[in-house]
DSSP file (Angstrom, degrees, kcal/mol; ACC not computed):
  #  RESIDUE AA STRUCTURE BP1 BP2  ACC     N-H-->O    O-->H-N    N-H-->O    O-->H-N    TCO  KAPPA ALPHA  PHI   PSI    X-CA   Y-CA   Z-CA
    1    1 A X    >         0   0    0      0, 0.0     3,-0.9     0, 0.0     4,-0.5   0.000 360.0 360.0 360.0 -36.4    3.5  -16.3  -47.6
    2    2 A X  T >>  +     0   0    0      1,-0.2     3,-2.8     2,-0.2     4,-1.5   0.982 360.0  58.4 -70.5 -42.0    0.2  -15.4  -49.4
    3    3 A X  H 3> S+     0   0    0      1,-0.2     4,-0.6     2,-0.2    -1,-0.2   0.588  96.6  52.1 -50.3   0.3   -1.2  -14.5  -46.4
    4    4 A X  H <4 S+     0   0    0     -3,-0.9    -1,-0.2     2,-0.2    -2,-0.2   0.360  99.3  70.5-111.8 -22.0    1.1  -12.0  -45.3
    5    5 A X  H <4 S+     0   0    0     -3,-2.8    -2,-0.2    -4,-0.5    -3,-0.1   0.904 100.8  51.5 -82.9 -44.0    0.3  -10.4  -49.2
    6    6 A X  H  < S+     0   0    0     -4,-1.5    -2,-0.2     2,-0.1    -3,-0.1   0.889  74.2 120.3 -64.4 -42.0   -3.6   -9.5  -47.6
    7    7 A X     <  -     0   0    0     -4,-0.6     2,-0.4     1,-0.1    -3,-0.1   0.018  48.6-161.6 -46.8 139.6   -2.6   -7.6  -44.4
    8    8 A X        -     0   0    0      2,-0.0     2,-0.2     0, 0.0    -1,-0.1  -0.994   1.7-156.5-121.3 100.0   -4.2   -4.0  -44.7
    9    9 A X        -     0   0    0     -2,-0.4     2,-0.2     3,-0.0     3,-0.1  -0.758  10.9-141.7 -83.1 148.2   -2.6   -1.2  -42.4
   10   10 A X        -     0   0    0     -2,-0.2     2,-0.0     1,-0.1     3,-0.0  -0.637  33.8-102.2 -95.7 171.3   -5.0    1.7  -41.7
   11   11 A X        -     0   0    0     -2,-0.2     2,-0.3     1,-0.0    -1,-0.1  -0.405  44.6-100.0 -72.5 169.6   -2.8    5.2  -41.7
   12   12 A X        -     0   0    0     -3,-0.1     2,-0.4    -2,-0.0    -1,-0.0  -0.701  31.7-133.7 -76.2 128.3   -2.1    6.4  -38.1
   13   13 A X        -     0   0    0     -2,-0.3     2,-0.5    -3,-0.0    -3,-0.0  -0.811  31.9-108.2 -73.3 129.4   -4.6    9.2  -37.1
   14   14 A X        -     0   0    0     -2,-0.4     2,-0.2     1,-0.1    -1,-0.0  -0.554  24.8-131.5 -53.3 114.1   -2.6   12.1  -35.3
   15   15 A X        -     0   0    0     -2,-0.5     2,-0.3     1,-0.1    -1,-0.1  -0.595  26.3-104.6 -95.5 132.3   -3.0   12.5  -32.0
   16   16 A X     >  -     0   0    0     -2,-0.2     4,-3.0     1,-0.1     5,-0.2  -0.442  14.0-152.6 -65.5 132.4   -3.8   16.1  -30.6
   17   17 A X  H  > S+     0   0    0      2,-0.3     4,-0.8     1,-0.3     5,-0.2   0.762 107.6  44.0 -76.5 -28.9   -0.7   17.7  -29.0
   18   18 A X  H >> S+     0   0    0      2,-0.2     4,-3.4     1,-0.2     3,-1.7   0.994 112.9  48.8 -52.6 -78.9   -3.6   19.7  -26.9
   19   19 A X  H 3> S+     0   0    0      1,-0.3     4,-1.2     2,-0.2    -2,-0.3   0.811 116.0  49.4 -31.4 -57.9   -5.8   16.2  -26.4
   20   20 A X  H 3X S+     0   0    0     -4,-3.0     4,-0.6     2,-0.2    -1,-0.3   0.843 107.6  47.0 -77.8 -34.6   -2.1   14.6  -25.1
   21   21 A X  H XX>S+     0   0    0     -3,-1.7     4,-1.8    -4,-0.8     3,-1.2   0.890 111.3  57.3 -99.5 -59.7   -0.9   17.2  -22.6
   22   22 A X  H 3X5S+     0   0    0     -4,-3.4     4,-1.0     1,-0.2    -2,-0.2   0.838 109.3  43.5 -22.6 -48.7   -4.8   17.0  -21.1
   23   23 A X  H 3X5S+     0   0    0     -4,-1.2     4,-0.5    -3,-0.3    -1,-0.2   0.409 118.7  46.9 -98.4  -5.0   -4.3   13.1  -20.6
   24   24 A X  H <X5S+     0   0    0     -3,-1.2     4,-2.2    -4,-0.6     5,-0.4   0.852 113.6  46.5 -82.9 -49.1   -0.8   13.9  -19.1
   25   25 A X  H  X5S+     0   0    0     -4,-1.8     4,-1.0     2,-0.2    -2,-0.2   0.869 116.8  39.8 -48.2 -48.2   -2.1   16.4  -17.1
   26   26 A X  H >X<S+     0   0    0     -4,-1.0     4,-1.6    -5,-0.7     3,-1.0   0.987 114.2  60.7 -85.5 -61.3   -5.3   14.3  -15.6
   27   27 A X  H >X S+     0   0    0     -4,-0.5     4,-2.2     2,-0.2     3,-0.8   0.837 107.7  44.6  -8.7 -79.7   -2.7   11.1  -15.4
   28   28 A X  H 3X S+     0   0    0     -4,-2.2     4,-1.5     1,-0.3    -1,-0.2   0.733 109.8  52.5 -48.4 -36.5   -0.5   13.0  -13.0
   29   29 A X  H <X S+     0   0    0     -4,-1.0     4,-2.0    -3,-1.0    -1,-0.3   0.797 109.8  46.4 -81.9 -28.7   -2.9   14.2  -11.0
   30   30 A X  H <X S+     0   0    0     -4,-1.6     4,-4.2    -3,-0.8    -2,-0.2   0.864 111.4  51.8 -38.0 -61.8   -4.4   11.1  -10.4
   31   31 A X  H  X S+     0   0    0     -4,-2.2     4,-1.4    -5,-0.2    -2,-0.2   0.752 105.2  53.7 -52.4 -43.5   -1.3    9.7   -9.8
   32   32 A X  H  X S+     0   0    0     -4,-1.5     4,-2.1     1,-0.2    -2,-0.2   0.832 114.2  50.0 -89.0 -21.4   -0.4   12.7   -7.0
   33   33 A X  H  X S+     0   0    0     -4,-2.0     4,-0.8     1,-0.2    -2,-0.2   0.989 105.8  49.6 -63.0 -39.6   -4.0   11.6   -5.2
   34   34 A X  H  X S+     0   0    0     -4,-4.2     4,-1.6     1,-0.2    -1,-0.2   0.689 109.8  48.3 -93.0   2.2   -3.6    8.4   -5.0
   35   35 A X  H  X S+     0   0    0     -4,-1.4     4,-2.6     2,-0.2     5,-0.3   0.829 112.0  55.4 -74.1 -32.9    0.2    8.6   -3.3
   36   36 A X  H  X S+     0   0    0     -4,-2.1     4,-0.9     1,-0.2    -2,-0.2   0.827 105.6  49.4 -65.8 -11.5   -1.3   11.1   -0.9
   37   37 A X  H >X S+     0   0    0     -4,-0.8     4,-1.6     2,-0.2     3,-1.3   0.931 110.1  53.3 -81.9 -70.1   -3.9    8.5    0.0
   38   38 A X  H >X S+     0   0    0     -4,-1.6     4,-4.2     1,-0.3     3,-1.5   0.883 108.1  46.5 -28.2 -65.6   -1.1    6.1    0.4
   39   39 A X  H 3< S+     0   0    0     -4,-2.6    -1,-0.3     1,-0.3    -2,-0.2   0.713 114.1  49.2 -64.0 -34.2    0.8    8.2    2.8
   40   40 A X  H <X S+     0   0    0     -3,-1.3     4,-0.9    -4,-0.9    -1,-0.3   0.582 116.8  44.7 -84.5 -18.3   -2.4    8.9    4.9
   41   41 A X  H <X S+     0   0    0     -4,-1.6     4,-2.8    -3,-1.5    -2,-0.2   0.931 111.6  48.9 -61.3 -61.3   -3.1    5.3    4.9
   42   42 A X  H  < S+     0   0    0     -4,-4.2    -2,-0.2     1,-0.2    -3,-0.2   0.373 105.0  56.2 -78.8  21.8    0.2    4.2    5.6
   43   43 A X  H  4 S+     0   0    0     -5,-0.2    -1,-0.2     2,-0.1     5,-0.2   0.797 113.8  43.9 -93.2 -48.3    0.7    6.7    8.7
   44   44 A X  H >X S+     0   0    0     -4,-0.9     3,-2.1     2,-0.2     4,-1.6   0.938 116.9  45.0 -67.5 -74.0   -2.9    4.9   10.3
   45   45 A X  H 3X>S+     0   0    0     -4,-2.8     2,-2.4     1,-0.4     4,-1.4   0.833 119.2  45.7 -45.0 -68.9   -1.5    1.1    9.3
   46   46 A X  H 345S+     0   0    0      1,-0.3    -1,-0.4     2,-0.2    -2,-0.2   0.240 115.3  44.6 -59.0  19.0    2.0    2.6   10.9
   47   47 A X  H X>5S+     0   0    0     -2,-2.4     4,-1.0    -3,-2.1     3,-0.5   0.465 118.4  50.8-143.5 -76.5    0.0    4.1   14.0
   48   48 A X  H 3<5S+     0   0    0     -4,-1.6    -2,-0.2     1,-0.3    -3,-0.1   0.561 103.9  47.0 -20.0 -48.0   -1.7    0.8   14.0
   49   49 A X  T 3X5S+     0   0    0     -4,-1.4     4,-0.8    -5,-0.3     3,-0.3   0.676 111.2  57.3 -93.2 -37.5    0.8   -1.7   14.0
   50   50 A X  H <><S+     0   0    0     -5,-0.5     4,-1.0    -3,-0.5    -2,-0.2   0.779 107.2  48.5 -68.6 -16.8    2.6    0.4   16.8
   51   51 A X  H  X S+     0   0    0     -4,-1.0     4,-0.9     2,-0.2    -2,-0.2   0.495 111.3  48.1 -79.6 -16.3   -0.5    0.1   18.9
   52   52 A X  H  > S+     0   0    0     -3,-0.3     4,-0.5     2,-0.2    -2,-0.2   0.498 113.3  50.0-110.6 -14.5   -0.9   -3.9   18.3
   53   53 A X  H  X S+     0   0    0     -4,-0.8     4,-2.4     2,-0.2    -2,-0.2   0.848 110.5  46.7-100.9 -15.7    2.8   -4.4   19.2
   54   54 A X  H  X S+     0   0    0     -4,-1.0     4,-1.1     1,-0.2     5,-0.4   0.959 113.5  52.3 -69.0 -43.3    2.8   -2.2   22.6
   55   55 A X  H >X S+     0   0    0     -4,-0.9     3,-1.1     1,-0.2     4,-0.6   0.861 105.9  48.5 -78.5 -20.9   -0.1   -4.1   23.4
   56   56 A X  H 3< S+     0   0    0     -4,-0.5     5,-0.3     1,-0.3    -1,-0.2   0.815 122.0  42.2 -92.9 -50.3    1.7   -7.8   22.7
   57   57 A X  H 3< S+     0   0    0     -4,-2.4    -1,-0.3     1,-0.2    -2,-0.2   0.625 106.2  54.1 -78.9  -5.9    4.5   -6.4   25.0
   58   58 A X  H <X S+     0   0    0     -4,-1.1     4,-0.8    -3,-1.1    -2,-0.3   0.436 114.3  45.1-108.4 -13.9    2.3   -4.9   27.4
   59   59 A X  T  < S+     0   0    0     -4,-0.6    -2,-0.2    -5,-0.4    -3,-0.2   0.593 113.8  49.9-117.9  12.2    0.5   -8.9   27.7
   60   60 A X  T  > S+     0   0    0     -4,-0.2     4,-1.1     2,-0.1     5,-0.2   0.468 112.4  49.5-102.5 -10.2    4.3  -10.9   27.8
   61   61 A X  H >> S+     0   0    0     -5,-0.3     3,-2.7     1,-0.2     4,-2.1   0.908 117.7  37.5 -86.2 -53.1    5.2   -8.6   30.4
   62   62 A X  H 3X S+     0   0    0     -4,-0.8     4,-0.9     1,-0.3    -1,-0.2   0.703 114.6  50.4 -60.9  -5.1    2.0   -9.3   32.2
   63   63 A X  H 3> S+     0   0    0      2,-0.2     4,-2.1     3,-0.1     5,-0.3   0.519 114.5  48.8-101.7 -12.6    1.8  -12.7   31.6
   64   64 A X  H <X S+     0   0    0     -3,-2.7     4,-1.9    -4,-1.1    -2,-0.2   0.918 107.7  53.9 -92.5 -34.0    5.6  -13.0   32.9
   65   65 A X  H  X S+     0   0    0     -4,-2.1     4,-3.6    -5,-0.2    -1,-0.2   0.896 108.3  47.7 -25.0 -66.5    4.9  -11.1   35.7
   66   66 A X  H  X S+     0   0    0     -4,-0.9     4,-2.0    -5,-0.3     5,-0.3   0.932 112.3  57.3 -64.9 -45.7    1.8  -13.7   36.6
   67   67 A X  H  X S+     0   0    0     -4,-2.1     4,-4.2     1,-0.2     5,-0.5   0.984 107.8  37.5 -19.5 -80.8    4.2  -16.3   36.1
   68   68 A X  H  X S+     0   0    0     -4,-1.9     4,-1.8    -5,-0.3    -1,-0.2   0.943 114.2  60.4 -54.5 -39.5    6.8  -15.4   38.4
   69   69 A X  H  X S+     0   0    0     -4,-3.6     4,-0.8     1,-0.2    -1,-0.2   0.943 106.1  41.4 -33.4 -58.9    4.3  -14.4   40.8
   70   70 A X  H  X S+     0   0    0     -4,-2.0     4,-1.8     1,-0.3    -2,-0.2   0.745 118.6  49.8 -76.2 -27.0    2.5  -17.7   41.2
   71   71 A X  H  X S+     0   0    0     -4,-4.2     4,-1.3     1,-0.3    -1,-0.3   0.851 108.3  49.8 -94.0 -17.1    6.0  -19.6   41.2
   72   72 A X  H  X S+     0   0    0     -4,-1.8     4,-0.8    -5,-0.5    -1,-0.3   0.743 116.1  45.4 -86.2 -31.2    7.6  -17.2   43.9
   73   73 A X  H  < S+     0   0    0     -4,-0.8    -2,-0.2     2,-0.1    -1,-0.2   0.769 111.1  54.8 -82.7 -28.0    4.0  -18.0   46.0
   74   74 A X  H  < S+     0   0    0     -4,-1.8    -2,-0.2     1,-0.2    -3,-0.1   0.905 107.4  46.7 -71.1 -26.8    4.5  -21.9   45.2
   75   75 A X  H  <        0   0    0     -4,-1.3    -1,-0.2     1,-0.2    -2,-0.1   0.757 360.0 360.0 -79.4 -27.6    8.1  -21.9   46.6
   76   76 A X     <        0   0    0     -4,-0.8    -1,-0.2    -5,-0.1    -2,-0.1   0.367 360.0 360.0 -46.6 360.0    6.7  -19.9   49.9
């Protein structure tokens, strides 16, 4: 309990209403680069990811293809 008798609060300095709308202002803007960044990322990942799954279908179809081939010459 005596310790709790020493705590010293300093008063609050007043924050400028100017000084606050600045750091909203630079905040937001921050904020709208780095979704647009996002969005230009996540069109190349999404461009990307469609290019790595056409190719994954474009090598079961060929590989089912060689398959069937070789077993259709092995029954000949």
């Amino acid at each position: 309990m005596a310790i709790a008798q020493h705590i010293k609060t300093r008063p609050q300095k007043r924050i400028d209403p100017h000084q606050q709308w600045k750091f909203l202002e630079s905040s937001a803007a921050t904020i709208h680069r780095l979704c647009r960044a996002c969005k230009a990322y996540a069109t190349v990942l999404s461009i990307m990811l469609l290019t790595f799954a056409s190719l994954g279908f474009l090598y079961i179809h060929w590989s089912g293809r060689t398959l069937l081939s070789a077993r259709q010459n092995k029954k000949c």
